[in-house]
C-alpha positions as CSV (number, residue, x, y, z in Angstrom):
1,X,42.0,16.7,8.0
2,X,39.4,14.7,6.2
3,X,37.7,16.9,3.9
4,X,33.7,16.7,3.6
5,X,32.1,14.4,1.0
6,X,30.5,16.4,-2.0
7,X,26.5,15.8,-1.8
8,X,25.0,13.7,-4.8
9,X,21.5,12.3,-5.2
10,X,20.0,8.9,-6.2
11,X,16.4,9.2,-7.7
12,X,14.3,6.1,-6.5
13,X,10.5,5.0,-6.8
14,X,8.9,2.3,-4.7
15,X,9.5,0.8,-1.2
16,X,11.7,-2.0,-2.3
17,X,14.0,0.1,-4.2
18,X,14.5,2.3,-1.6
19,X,15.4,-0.2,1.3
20,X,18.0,-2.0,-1.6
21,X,19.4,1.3,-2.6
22,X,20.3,2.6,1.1
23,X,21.4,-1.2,2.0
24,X,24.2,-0.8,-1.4
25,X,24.9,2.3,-0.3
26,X,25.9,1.4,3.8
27,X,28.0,-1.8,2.1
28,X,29.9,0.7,-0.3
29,X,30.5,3.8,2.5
30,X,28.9,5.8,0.0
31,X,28.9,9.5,2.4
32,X,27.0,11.6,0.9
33,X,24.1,10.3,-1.0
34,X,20.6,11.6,-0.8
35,X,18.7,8.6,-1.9
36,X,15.1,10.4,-2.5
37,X,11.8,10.0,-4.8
38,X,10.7,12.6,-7.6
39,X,8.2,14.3,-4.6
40,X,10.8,14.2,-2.0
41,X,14.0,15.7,-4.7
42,X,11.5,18.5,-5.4
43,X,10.3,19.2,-1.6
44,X,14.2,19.1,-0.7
45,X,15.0,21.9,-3.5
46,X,11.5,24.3,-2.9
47,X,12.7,24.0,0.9
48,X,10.4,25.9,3.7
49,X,9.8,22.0,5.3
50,X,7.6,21.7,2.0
51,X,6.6,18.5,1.6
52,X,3.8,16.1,-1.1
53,X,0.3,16.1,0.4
54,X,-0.7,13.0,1.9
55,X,-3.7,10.5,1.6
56,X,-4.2,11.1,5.6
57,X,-4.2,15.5,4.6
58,X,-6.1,14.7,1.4
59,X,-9.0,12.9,2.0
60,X,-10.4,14.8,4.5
61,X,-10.1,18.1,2.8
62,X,-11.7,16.2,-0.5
63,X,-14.6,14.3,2.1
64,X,-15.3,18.0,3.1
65,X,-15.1,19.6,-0.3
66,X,-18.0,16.7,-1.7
67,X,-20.1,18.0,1.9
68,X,-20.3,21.4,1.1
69,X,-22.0,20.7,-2.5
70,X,-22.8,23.1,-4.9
71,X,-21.5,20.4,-8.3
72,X,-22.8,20.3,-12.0
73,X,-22.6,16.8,-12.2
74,X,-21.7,15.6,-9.3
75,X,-24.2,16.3,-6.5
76,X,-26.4,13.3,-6.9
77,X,-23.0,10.3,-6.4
78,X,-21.0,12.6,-4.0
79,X,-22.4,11.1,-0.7
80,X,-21.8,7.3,-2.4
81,X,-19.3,5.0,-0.8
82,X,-15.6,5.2,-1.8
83,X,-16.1,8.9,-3.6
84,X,-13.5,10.3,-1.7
85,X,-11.1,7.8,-3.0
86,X,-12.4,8.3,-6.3
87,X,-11.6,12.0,-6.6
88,X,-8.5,11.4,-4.8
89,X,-7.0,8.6,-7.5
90,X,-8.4,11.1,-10.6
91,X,-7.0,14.5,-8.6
92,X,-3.5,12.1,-8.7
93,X,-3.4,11.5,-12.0
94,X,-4.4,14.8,-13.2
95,X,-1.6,15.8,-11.0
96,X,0.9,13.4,-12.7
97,X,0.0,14.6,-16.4
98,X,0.7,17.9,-15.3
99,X,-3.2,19.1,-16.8
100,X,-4.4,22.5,-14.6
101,X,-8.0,21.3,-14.3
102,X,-9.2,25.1,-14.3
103,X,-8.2,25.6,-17.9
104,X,-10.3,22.5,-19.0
105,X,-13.9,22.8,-20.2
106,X,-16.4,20.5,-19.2
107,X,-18.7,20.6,-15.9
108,X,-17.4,17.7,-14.2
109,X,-14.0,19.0,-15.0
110,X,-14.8,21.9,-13.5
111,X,-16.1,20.3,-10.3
112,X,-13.3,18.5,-10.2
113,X,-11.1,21.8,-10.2
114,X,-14.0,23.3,-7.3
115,X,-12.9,19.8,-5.4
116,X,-9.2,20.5,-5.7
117,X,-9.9,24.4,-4.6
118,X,-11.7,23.9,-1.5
119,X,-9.4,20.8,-0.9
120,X,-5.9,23.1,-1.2
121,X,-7.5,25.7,1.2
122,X,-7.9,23.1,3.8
123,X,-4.2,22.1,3.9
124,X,-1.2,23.2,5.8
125,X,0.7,25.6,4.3
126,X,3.8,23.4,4.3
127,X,1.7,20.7,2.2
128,X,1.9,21.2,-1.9
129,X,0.3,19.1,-4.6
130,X,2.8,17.8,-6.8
131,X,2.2,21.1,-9.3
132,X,2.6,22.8,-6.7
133,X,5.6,21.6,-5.1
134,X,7.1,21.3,-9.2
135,X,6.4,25.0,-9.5
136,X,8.1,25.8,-5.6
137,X,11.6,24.0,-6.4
138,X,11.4,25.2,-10.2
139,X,11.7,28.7,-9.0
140,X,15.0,27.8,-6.4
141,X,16.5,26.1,-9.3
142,X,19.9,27.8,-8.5
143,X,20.2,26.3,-5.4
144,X,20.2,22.9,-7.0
145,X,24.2,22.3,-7.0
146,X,24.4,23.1,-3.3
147,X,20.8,21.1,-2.4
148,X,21.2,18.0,-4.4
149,X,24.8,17.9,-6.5
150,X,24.8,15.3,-9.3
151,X,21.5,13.9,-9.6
152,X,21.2,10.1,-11.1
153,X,18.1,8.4,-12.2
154,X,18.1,5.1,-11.2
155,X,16.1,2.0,-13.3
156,X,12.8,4.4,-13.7
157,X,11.3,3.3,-16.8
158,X,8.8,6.3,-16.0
159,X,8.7,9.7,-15.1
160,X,5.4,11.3,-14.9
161,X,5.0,14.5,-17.4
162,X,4.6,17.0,-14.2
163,X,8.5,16.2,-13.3
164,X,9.8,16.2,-16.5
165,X,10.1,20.7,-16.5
166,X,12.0,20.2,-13.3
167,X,14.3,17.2,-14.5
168,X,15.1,18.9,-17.4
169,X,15.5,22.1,-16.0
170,X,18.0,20.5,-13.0
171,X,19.9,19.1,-16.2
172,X,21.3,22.4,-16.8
173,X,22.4,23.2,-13.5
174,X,23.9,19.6,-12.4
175,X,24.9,17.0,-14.3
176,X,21.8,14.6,-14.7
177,X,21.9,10.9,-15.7
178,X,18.7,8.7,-16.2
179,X,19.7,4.6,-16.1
180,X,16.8,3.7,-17.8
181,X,15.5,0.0,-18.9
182,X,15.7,-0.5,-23.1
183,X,12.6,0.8,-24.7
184,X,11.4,3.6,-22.2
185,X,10.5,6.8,-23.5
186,X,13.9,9.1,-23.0
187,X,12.6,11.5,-26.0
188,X,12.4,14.4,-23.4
189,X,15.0,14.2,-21.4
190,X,17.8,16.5,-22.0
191,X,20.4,14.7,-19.7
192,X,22.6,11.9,-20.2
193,X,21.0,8.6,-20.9
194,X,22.9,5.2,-19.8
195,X,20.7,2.3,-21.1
196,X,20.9,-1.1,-18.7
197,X,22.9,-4.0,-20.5
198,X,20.4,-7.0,-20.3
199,X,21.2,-10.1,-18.7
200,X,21.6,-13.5,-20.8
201,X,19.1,-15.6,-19.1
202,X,20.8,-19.1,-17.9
203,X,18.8,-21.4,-19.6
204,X,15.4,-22.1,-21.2
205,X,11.4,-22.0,-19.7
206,X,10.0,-24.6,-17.7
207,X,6.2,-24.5,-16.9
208,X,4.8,-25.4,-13.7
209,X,1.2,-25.9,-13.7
210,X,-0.9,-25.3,-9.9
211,X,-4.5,-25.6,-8.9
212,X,-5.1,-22.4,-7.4
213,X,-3.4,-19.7,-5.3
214,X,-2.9,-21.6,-2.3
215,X,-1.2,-24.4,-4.7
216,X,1.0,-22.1,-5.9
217,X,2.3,-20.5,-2.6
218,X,3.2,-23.9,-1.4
219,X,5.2,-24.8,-4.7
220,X,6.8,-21.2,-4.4
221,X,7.8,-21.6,-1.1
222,X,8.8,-25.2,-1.6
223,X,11.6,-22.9,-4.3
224,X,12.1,-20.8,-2.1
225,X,13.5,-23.3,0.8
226,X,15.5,-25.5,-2.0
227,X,17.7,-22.6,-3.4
228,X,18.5,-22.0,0.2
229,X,19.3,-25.0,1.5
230,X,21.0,-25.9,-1.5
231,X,23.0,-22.6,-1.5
232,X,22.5,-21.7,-4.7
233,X,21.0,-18.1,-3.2
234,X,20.8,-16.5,-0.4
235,X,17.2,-15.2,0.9
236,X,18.6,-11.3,0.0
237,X,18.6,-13.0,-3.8
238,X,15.5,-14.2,-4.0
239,X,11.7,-12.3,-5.4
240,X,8.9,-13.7,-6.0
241,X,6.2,-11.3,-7.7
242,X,3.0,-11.6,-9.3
243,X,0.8,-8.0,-11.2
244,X,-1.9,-8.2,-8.5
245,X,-1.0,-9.4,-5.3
246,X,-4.1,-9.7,-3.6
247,X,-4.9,-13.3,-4.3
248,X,-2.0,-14.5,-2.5
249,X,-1.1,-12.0,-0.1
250,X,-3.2,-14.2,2.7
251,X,-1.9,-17.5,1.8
252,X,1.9,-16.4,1.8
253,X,1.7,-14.4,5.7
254,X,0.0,-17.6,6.6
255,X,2.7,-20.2,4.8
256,X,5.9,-18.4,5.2
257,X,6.3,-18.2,8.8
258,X,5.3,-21.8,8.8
259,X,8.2,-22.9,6.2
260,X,10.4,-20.7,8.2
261,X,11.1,-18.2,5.3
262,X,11.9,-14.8,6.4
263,X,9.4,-12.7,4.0
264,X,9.2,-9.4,3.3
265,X,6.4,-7.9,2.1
266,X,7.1,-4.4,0.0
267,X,3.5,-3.5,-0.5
268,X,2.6,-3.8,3.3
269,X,1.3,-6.7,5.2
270,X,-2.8,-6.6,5.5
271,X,-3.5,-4.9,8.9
272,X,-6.2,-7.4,9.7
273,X,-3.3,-10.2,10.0
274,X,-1.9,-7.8,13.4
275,X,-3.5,-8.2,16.8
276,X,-4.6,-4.1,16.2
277,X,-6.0,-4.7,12.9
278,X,-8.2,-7.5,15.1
279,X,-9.1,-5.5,17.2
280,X,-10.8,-2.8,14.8
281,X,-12.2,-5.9,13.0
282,X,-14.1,-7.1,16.2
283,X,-15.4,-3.6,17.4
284,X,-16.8,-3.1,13.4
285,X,-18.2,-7.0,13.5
286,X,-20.2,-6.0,16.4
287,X,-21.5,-2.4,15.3
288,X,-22.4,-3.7,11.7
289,X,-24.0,-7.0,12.6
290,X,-25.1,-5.9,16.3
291,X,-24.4,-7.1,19.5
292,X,-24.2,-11.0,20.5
293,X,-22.4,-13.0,23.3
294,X,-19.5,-14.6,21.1
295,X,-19.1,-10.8,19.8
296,X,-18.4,-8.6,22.9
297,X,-16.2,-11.4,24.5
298,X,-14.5,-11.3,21.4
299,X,-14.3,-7.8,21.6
300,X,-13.5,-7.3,25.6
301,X,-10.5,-10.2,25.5
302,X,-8.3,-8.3,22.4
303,X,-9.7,-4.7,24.0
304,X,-8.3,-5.1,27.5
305,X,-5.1,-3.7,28.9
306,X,-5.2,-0.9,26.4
307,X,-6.5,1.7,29.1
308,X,-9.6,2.2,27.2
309,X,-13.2,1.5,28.1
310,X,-13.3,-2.0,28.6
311,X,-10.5,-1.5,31.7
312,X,-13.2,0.1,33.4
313,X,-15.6,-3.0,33.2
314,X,-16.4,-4.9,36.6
315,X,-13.8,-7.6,36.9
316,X,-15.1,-11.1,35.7
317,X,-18.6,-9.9,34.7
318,X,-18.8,-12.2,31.5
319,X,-17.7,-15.1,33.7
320,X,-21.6,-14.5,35.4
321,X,-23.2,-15.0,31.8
322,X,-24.6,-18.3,30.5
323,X,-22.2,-19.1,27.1
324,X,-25.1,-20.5,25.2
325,X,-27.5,-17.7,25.4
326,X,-27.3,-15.2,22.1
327,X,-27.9,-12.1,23.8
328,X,-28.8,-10.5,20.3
329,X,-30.1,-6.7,22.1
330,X,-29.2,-4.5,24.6
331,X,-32.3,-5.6,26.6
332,X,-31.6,-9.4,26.4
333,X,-28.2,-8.2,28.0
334,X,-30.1,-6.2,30.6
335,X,-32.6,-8.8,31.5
336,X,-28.8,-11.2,31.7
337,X,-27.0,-9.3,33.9
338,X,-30.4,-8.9,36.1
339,X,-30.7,-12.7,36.6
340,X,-26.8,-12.8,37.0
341,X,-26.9,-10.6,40.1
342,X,-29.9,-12.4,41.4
343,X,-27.7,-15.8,41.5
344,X,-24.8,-14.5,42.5
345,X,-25.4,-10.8,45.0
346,X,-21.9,-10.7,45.1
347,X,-21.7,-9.7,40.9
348,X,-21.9,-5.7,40.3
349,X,-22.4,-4.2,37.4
350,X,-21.2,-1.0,38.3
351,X,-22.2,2.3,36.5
352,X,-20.0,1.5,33.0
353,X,-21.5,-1.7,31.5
354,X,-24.7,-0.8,31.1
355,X,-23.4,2.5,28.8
356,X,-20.8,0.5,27.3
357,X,-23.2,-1.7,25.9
358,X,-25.6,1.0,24.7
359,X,-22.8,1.9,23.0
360,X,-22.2,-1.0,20.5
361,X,-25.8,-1.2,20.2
362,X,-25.8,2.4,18.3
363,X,-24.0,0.5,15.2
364,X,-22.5,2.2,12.4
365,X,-23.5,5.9,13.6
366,X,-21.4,5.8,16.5
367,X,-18.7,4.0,15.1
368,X,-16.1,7.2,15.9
369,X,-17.6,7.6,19.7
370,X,-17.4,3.6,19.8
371,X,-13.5,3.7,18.2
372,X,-12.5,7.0,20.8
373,X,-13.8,4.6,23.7
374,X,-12.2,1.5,22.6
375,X,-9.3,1.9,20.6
376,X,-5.7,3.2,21.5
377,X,-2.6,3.4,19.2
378,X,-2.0,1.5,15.7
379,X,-5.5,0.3,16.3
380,X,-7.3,3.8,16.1
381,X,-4.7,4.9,13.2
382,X,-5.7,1.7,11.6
383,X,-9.6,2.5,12.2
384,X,-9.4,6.0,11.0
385,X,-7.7,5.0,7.9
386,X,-10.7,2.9,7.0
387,X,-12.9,5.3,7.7
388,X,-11.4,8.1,5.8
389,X,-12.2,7.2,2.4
390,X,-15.6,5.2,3.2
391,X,-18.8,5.4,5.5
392,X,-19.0,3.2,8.7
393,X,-21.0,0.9,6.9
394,X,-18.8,-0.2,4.7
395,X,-15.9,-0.9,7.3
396,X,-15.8,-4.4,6.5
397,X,-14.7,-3.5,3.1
398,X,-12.6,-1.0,3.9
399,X,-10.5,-2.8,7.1
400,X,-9.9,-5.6,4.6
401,X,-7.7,-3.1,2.3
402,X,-6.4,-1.2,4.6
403,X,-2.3,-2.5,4.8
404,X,0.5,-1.7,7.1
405,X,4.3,-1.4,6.4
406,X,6.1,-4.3,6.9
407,X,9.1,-3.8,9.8
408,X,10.9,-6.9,8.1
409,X,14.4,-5.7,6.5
410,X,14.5,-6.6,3.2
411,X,17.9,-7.0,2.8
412,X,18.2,-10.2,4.4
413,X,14.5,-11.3,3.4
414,X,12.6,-13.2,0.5
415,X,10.6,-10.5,-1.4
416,X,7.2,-10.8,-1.9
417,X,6.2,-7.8,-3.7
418,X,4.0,-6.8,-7.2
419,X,5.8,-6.8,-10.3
420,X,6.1,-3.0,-10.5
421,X,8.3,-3.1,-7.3
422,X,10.5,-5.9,-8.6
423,X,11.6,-3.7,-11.8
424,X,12.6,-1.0,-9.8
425,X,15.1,-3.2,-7.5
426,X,15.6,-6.5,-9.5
427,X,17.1,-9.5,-8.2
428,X,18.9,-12.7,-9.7
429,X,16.3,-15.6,-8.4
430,X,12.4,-14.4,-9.7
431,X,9.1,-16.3,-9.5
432,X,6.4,-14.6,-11.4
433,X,2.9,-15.8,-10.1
434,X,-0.5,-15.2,-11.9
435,X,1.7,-15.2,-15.4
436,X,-1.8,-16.3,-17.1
437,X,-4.3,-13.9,-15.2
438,X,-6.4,-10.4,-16.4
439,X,-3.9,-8.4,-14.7
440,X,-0.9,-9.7,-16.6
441,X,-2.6,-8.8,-19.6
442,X,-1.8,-5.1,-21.3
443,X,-0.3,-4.9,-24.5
444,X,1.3,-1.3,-23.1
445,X,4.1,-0.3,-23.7
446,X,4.9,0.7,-19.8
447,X,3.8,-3.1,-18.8
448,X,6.4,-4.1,-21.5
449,X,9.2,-2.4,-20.1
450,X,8.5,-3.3,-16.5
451,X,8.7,-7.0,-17.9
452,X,11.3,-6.3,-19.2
453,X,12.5,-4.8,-15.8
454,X,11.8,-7.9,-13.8
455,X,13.3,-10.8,-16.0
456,X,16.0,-10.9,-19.2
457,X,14.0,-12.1,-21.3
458,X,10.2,-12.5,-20.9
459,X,8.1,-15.6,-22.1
460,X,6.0,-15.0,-25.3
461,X,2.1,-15.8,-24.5
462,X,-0.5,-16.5,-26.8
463,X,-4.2,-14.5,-25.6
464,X,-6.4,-17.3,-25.4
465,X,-9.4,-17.4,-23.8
466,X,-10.4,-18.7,-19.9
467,X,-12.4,-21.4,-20.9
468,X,-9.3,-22.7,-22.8
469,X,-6.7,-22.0,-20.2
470,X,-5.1,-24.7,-18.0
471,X,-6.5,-23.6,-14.1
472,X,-2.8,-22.4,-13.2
473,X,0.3,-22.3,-15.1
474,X,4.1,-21.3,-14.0
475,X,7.4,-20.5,-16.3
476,X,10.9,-20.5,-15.0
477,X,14.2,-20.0,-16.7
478,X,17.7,-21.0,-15.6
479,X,18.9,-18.9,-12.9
480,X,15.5,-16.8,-13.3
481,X,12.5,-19.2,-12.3
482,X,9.1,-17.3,-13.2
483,X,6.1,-18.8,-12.0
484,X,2.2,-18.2,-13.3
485,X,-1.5,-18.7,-12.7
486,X,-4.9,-18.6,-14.0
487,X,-6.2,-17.4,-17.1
488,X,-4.0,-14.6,-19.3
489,X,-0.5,-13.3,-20.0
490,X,1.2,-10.1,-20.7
491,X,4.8,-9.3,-21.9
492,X,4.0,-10.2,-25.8
């Protein structure tokens, strides 16, 4: 009889990391294994379906908290755009250093603490902040050894000070390892710490210099398709990573189909590339710049066959409008559809179209009656995201940030991921974009060890400043190309 695999753990951060980890851990027939984050190992031990508070939980309760008022400091910028996002990213971090905001003096400290209050009352009572949820599996520490077994750290260069009680605290329980990059700060930790060896890099630097983003992508992918072809990698092998990856995040969903590179995208794929992400960008086009011909047939052809509003339309009713004419209010459309039925008795507008336009002509304050009419699925999850954290008005801004996951697997894929992600699943081919831009340049000592992370043996950089810098510059070494751009450089 075959007896039951003891449980162990694996402690991951990022997306990346945790697709790599499970797909090592399927090749090897490793039963057993909880591969889990630092939120998810401590909502596993405090039990009770306990689990991190959300973005999608937290928002709301902090949009709330900032309507019902009553602030020191902050009553005259709590109604400004992107506030909730604001509070949300400081509440986080507060969270992380482990700092109990009610213990703090200082009146927009203490509104912050009122924010969290009001906030916390409006969750479920299966949803913690990370204090929280620390405190909840600190006090069912005993259970540890049947819960998680032997815990392992895996290539973390960081763990956030509000984990640190309960790692250490697991350490005496079950035997705790942390495989940690060189120079991370293991002062804390009371387990056993296995540094990485680092690899010898191949062979020396080579710089390749590129106009702009869109230069680069090309040459990247241009790589890319040589070490395959050539078989020197496989696509599983091969990262290509940059600090900040908005600048090239359009260009590369664009390019990579067209090269026929299988690309996976670790950080999410923007949602206005989908067809659903369209459609919320056509329905806020139209309520933020008003209604016009070219808008609503935009909007009608990606809205039908959803079963929403626009299904309920006459049938061929824009066919009986001239192309050419604007249309720019509701009562240019009325006077339209007037002279449409006078030419043609057969058209009917029924008892829909007329509301349905009145409808987009409301704009921005009926953007959630407009989005419950027209939208269905990923396309109202995608909508309500964007309006979470931001007023209508600024859905633009807001649609163009908002990012999906990517359904590619990434274990037969190209990565295209930031840097961050890279040094928490590393692989053997790297290209490092934007090696000369602002965001490459920290002289901390995290950014250090996540360069150290991502290649064995990062390039040395002079600062120097933009006016001096070549427009785009790229490094690569032996079997680990690196490729950069734009102005400034990190990893000194």
């Amino acid at each position: 009889m075959r007896s039951t695999p003891s449980i162990r753990t694996a402690i991951i951060e990022r997306p990346l990391a945790y697709q790599m980890r499970r797909l090592a851990a399927a090749r090897t027939s490793e039963s057993g294994l909880q591969i889990l984050t630092l939120p998810q190992m401590a909502s596993r031990l405090a039990g009770g379906f306990t689990y991190p508070v959300t973005a999608e939980q937290m928002e709301p309760g902090i949009q709330a908290a900032l309507d019902e008022g009553g602030f020191a400091e902050l009553d005259h910028v709590r109604q400004l755009p992107g506030m909730t996002r604001a509070v949300a990213r400081a509440l986080r971090k507060a969270w992380d250093a482990d700092i109990d905001l009610a213990e703090i003096e200082g009146e927009r400290v203490h509104d912050l603490a009122l924010i969290e209050q009001r906030m916390k009352a409006r969750l479920p009572s299966a949803a913690m902040t990370r204090r929280d949820l620390r405190n909840a599996a600190l006090a069912r520490i005993d259970h540890a050894a049947a819960l998680l077994g032997p815990m392992r750290i895996e290539r973390l260069s960081y763990v956030a000070p509000v984990w640190r009680p309960l790692v250490n605290a697991l350490s005496h329980v079950v035997a705790v390892a942390w495989e940690v990059p060189d120079g991370a700060d293991t002062a804390w930790f009371e387990g056993v710490v296995e540094l990485l060896a680092k690899p010898e890099p191949a062979a020396g630097w080579v710089r390749v210099s590129c106009a702009d983003p869109h230069h680069e992508v090309i040459e990247a992918l241009r790589w890319v398709r040589e070490l395959i072809s050539t078989g020197r990698a496989k696509p599983s092998d091969i990262a290509i990573a940059t600090a900040s990856t908005a600048a090239w995040d359009d260009h590369f969903f664009a390019l990579a189909r067209d090269a026929g590179v299988r690309m996976y995208f670790s950080h999410g794929i923007p949602a206005l590339s989908t067809r659903d992400g369209q459609r919320c960008a056509a329905l806020a086009d139209v309520l933020l710049r008003g209604l016009s011909n070219e808008r609503v047939r935009r909007l009608v052809s990606l809205c039908l066959g959803q079963g929403c509003a626009v299904d309920r339309l006459p049938e061929n009713w824009l066919s009986a409008l001239p192309r050419g004419a604007t249309l720019p209010t509701l009562v240019d459309w009325q006077r339209a559809l007037e002279a449409a039925k006078r030419n043609l008795p057969t058209f009917d507008t029924g008892n829909t179209l007329i509301p349905f336009l009145a409808l987009l002509a409301k704009g921005p304050i009926g953007a959630a009656e407009a989005a419950d009419a027209l939208l269905r699925g990923h396309s109202l999850r995608i909508w309500q995201a964007a309006t979470r954290t931001a007023p209508a008005h600024a859905l633009e801004l807001t649609l163009r940030q908002t990012r999906l996951p990517d359904e590619t697997d990434a274990g037969d894929s190209v990565v295209w991921c930031p840097a961050a992600d890279l040094a928490a699943a590393p692989r053997p081919w790297v290209r490092l974009l934007g090696l000369t831009s602002h965001a490459w340049l920290c002289g901390h000592r995290r950014c250090r060890e996540r360069g150290a992370g991502v290649v064995a043996q990062p390039p040395q950089y002079a600062r120097r400043s933009r006016r001096s810098e070549p427009a785009s510059g790229a490094k690569h070494c032996g079997a680990q190309p690196v490729a950069g751009a734009h102005t400034r450089a990190c990893f000194q």
